[in-house]
C-alpha angles and dihedrals in degrees: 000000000000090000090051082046098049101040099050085046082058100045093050087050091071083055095075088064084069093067125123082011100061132026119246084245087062105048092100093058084077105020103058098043085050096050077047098047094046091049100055080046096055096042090052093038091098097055093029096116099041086063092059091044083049096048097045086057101049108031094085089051120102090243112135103205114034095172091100098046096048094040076052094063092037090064087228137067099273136033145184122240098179113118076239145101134150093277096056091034080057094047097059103047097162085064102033094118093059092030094053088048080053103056094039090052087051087070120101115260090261092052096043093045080062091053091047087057090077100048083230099154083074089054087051089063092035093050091037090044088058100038091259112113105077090045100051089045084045093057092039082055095051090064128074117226101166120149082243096059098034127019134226089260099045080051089057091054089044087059101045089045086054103048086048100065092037079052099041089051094048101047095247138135107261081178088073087064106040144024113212111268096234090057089043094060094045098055077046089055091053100053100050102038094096096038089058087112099048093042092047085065123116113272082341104169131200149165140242133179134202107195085187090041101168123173084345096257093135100048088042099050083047089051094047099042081055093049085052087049102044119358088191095057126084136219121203097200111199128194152175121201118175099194103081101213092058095036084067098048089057097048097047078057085056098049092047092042089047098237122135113278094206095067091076112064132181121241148086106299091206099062140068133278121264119186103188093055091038091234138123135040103003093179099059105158098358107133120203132188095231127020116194130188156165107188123192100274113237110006127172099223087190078135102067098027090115102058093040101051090048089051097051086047101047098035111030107175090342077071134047104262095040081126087067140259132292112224118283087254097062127034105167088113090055085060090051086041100057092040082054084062094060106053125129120265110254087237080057098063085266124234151266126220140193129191139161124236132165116233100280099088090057098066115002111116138045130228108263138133083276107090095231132148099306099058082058095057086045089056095048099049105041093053081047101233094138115090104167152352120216113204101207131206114270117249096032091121130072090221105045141020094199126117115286134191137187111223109199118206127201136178090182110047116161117252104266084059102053127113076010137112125197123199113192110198104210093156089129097042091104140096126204122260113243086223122031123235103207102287091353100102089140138059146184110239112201091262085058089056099045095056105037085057085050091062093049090042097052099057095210131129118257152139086289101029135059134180124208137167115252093250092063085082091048119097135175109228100204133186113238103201122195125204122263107233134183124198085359087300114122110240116229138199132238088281100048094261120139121254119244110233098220089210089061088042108125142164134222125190104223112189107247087242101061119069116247103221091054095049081046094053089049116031102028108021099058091056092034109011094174081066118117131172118242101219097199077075105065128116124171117222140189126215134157102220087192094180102049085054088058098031106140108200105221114197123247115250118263111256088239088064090048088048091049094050099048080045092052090050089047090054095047094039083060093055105046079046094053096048088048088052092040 
């Protein structure tokens, strides 16, 4: 950690050349494409030279595509074939603006479509143009940031502790780009604690997708937990990340790391697929083992309302919102949603799925005509694809100090688990940072984790875990109509039916396992007992009140402790009044 620490420190010290040229909100135009770029130029260094030798040899030969043969020679899935390098960027000053567009232009087209992500040939004027150039590369030069001084996953740190300052300075949300490390291995843990037996397995291979992929935390801390478990099985990991600037970051992870870099596209996740633009859904009919996520909470997707709400109404079930669609103002169900539409068939071996939310998808929406988010509950639990609710600590995220949960979803659960939900209540599994990150103040230490995973794991009933049945969600929401009179005589219909008086109308929510007449009999008739229920009325709906299932009642304070206290103040107010007269 001292090597991550020092060098971002590093790095955010060249920052400060910026300064009176760039505002603080654009240092990370230059900043994050450099760290990029220096990397990429520290992981080929070694085989640097047997590229060029490589080169030389086959550039005058008819082959169409060299990249493979030079990757080849790199020892990775990219390669650069320019005659420079830092150092020699370093060595001719007085040409480092055409020299550095020629290196970048010597990458292969997956590692320079990295580099175009961040716009950065317009950086390279704008810093030549003030004198700054040499001496940024210069500085950038001057850090190692070799895969034998600092890991993948320490460069994954470096990154997010980068964008969070650049975030913090420019009044942005760094929440939108990362989830914290310690909440991302133990939803890790909690996908893949079932499956120990099947991953333990001999070249076993399987698949996970982030459709918020970030900065590509999420899909690195599952690829090396599987690498602790079993070094001879293999995870694909598979994204999509809209924002550019972290889309590259992730895919330049991919490239070191060798996996494909194909497998992480650019693009809104919610909509759907075009193929012309190159947007969209870029994983339509793609279907993964474990799916893994943290979308943006409570975000309005007015943007892409359009394309959604054609899609639910054209599609249905044959689509990814047949189940219906949460409100404008909030769209973390469409991300669910879409990750549901890539699970595993059950003949397949099937999937699990974790995802955070804050508290809003386990109760927004009521049961009406409208298909809303509780339909989607509804959806969910009765084909018994939830398998459990974590509630988290509060204050574990940069962004947000509200209340958090991880749903897992499951269309395989084991037999003990079906037709059942488990909620875990880990609120207090926390300890307190020694140094806040914007609204992180809390954090999960590894015993946290552990134990937290054990609850899950175990299955029994506790302080902290409870088991239900999936209809104990499930409520009828039923219309109590009351009788229209005139002159204290009741109005009838045609038929001789009386008329509902709409200003006495009222409805009650009457748990699905409990019978309706008899609720009726002992809760409504004995206060209006000329109600009645019109059943052409009735929707079922699903919601998770979490708080009400771990409710403590604490009991109110005597009277005689109240009394002693106010005493105790009057008695001390005296005094201090006493000592300011006298």
């Amino acid at each position: 950690m001292t090597n991550i620490k020092e060098s971002a420190n590093f790095i955010w010290s060249i920052a400060d050349l910026l300064r009176g040229d760039y505002k603080q909100s654009d240092y990370g135009k230059v900043i994050l494409p450099l760290t990029v770029l220096r990397r990429l130029d520290c992981v080929l260094e070694n085989t640097k030279a047997d590229v060029l030798k490589k080169y030389s040899q086959v550039k005058t030969m008819s082959i169409q595509n060299l990249d493979p043969i030079l990757n080849k020679a790199a020892g990775y899935n990219f390669h650069n074939k320019s005659l420079f390098d830092f150092d020699k960027l370093i060595a001719d000053p007085n040409n480092i603006a055409s020299n550095l567009r020629n290196y970048i232009n010597g990458f292969s087209e997956d590692a320079r479509e990295i580099i175009e992500q961040f716009e950065f040939d317009n950086q390279i004027t704008k810093l030549d143009d003030a004198n700054l150039l040499f001496m940024i590369l210069k500085r950038f030069q001057e850090t190692d940031l070799h895969p034998e001084k600092i890991s993948s996953m320490e460069m994954g740190y470096m990154f997010e502790e980068l964008i969070r300052k650049f975030a913090e300075i420019s009044n942005e949300t760094a929440g939108e780009h990362f989830t914290p490390r310690e909440v991302i291995r133990l939803m890790v843990n909690l996908l893949f604690i079932n499956d120990r037996e099947i991953l333990t397995q001999k070249g076993i291979v399987k698949t996970i997708f982030d459709c918020c992929a970030g900065t590509g935390g999420m899909l690195s801390v599952a690829e090396e937990y599987l690498a602790e478990l079993n070094p001879d099985a293999r995870l694909e990991v598979f994204g999509q990340e809209l924002n550019p600037e972290s889309y590259a970051i992730c895919k330049s992870d991919m490239l070191i790391k060798g996996q494909n870099p194909s497998n992480v596209a650019k693009g809104n996740s919610l909509k759907r697929k075009d193929d012309t633009k190159l947007k969209g859904d870029q994983f339509v009919n793609h279907k993964f083992d474990y799916l893994i996520t943290n979308p943006p909470f409570g975000v309005k997707w007015k943007k892409v309302e359009k394309e959604v709400k054609e899609e639910h109404e054209e599609l249905g079930h044959g689509g990814r919102y047949g189940a219906g669609l949460p409100s404008v103002s909030d769209g973390s169900f469409l991300f669910l949603m879409n990750l549901m539409s890539k699970m595993q068939h059950l003949e397949k071996g099937g999937s699990r799925l974790a995802i955070v939310f804050n508290g809003s998808p386990l109760f927004s929406g009521s049961p009406s005509s409208k298909q809303n988010e509780s339909s989607i509950r509804q959806w969910i639990i009765e084909n018994d694809l939830l398998e459990a609710v974590i509630a988290l600590p509060n204050q574990l995220f940069y962004n947000t100090g509200i209340s958090t949960y991880i749903w897992l979803i499951s269309n395989h659960k084991s037999k003990e688990r079906n037709g059942k939900v488990q909620l875990v209540n880990a609120i207090e599994f926390s300890k307190k940072m020694s140094k806040s990150l914007g609204d992180k103040r809390n954090e999960l230490s590894d015993d946290h984790i552990k134990d937290i995973t054990s609850l899950y794991g175990d299955f029994k009933e506790s302080e902290h875990s409870k088991i239900f049945d999936n209809e104990d969600f499930g409520y009828s929401k039923v219309t109590v109509e009351r009788p229209t009179r005139k002159n204290g005589k009741i109005i009838t219909d045609k038929n001789g039916n009386p008329k509902p008086d709409s200003s006495l109308r009222d409805t009650e929510n009457i748990p699905l396992k409990e019978n309706i007449t008899d609720y009726m009999k002992r809760e409504v008739l004995p206060h209006v007992p000329d109600a009645w229920i019109d059943e052409a009325k009735t929707k079922v709906g699903y919601e998770i009140n979490f708080t009400k299932y771990f409710y403590e009642y604490k009991p109110l304070r005597s009277l005689e402790e109240i009394r002693a206290d106010i005493l105790a103040l009057e008695e001390q107010t005296d005094g201090l009044l006493k000592q300011v007269i006298n």
